[in-house]
C-alpha positions in Angstrom: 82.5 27.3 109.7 86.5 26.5 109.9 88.2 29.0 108.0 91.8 28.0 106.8 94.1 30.8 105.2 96.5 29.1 102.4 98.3 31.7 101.9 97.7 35.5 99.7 94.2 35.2 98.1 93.3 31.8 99.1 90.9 30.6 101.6 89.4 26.9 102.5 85.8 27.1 104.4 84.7 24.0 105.8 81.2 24.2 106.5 78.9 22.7 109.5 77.3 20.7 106.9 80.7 18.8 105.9 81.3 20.7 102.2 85.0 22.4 101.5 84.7 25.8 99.6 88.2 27.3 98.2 88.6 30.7 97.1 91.1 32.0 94.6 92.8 28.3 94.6 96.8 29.1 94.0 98.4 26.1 95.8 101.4 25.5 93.3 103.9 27.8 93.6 102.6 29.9 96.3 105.5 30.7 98.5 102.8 31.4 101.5 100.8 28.0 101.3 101.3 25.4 103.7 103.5 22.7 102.6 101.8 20.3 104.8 98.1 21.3 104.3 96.5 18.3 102.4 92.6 18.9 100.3 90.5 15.3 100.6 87.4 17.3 99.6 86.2 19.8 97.6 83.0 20.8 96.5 83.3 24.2 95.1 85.7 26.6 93.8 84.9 30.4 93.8 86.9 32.5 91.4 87.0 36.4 91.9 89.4 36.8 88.7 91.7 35.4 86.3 94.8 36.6 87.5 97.4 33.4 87.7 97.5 34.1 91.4 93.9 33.3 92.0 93.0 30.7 89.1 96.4 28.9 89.5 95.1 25.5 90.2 91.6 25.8 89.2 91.7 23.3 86.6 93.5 21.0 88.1 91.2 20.6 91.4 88.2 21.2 89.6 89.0 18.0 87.6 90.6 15.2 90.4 87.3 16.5 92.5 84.5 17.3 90.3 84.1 21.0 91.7 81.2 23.1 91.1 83.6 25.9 89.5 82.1 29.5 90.2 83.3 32.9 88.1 82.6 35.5 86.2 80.7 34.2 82.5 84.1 34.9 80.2 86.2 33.3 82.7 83.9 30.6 83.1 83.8 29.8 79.2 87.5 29.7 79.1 87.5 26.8 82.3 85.4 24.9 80.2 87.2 25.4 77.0 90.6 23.6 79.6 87.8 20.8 80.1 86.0 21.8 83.0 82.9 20.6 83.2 81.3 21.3 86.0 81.2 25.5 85.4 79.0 28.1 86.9 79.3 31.5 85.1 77.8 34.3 86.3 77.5 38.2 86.3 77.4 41.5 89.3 74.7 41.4 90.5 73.2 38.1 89.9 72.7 35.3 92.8 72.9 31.4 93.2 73.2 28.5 95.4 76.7 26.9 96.0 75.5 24.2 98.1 74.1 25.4 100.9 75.4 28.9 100.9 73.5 31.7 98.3 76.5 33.7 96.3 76.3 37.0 95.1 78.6 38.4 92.7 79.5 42.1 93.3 82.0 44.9 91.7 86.0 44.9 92.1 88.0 47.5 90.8 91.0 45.7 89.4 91.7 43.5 85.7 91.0 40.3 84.7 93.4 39.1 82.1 93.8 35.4 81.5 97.9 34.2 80.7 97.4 31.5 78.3 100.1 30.1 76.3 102.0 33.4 76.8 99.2 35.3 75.7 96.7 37.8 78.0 93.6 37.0 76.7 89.8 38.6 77.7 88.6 36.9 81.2 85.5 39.2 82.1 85.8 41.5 84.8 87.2 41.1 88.4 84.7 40.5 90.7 83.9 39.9 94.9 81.7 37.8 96.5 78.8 38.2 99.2 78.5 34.6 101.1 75.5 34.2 102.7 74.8 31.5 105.3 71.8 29.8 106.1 71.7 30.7 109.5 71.5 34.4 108.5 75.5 35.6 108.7 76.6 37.4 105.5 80.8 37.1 104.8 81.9 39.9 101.4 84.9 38.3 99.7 86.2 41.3 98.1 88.7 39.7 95.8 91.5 41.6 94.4 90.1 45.6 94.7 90.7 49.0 95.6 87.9 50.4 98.0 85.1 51.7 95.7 82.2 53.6 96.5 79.4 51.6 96.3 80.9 49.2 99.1 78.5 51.3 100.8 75.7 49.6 98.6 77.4 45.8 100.2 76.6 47.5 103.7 73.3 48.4 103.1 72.2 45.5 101.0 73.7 42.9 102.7 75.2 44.0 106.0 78.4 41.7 106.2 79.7 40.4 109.4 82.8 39.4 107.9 85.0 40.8 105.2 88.0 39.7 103.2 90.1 42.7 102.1 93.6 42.9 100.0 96.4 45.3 102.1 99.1 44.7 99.9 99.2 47.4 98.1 101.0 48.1 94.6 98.3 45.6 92.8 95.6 46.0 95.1 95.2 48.4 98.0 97.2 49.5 100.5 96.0 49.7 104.7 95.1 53.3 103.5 92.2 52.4 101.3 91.1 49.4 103.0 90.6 51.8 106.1 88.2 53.6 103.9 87.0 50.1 102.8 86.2 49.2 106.7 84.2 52.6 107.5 82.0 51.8 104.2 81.2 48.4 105.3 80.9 48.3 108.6 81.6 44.8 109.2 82.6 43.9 112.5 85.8 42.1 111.6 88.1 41.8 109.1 90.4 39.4 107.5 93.0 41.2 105.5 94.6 39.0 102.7 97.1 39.5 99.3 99.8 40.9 101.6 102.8 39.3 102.4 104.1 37.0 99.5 106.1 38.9 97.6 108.3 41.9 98.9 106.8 44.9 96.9 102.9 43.7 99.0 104.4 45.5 101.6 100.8 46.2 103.8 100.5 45.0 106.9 97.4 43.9 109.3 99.0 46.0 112.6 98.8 49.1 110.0 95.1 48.5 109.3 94.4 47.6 112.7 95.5 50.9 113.4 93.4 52.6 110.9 90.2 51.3 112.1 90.2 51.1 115.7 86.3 51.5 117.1 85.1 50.6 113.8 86.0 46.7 112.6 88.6 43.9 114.3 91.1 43.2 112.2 91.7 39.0 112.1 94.9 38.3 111.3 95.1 34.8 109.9 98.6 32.6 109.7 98.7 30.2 106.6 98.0 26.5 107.2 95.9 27.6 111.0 92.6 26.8 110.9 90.3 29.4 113.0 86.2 29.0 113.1 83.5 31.4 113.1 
């Protein structure tokens, strides 16, 4: 799989098979996205939340590419009701195919209002992801999240080898918790994300790295690079 950071929550995987996955999609206005990165192909869009940083261009790309367009149920009924038509709401806990790849939708501990014509209206809760591949590799896209518990329950239910965390800190959390975050999943590397963009997401990878020596590899990513795994 190519994985391509755009820039704070959102990722592009290309898979072996040819399909383009985006996560979070905020291209427009994004001051960390890659001015010369170009999408030709998109087959699915995976939403952890409603926040305008992660559902930015949702709409948009699901229409010019007729995405599959993955979220929680209330946020998913609120795509459709923007003319969406090709939704896929679902709830923690539940499981489906995206493609290839079968998607689990787990717990975040953050909100999930929805800014719409000025207004913050319901969008469900915030929510991660577990990816898993066909030839057996698990990836947990935690989404926008403080470290919780029961990321213990992701270890021993699906045993990621790759994780997504947020570092920023002030609307997510900081290095500090996502240490905490690495020792409860026990994945072997790491890619931290939502740091970076605007001045007060002051957490940094090196910090994290620091944190978690002997237990998880911290992968720092640079917007617009594409890396595979």
């Amino acid at each position: 799989m190519e994985i391509t950071w755009l820039g704070h929550g959102t990722f592009q995987w290309k898979l072996d098979s040819g399909e383009v996955v985006l996560f979070d999609p905020w291209l427009d206005g994004n001051p960390s996205y890659p001015k010369d990165h170009s999408l030709d192909r998109l087959d699915a869009i995976l939403i952890s939340h409603g926040h305008f940083d992660h559902i930015h261009d949702a709409v948009p790309l699901a229409k010019k590419f007729s995405s599959k367009v993955v979220s929680i149920y209330e946020t998913a009924v609120w795509l459709e009701s923007k003319g969406v038509a090709n939704t896929a709401g679902m709830n923690k806990g539940g499981s489906q195919m995206v493609g290839p790849l079968k998607v689990t939708m787990t717990h975040a501990v953050h909100s999930c209002g929805i800014l719409d014509d000025g207004k913050i209206i319901y969008g469900g809760e915030a929510a991660g992801y577990v990816v898993r591949f066909p030839d057996g590799r698990t990836v947990y896209f935690a989404g926008d999240t403080n470290v919780f518990s029961d990321m213990a329950l992701i270890r021993d239910l699906y045993h990621p080898d790759l994780a997504f965390l947020p570092i920023g800190d002030l609307y997510t959390m900081s290095p500090h918790e996502a240490a905490m975050a690495c020792h409860l999943l026990q994945a072997p590397k790491v890619i931290p994300m939502h740091f970076g963009t605007f001045p007060p997401l002051t957490g940094k990878p090196s910090e994290l790295q620091e944190l978690v020596k002997g237990v998880s590899q911290v992968w720092d990513l640079t917007p617009g690079r594409t890396v595979e795994w």
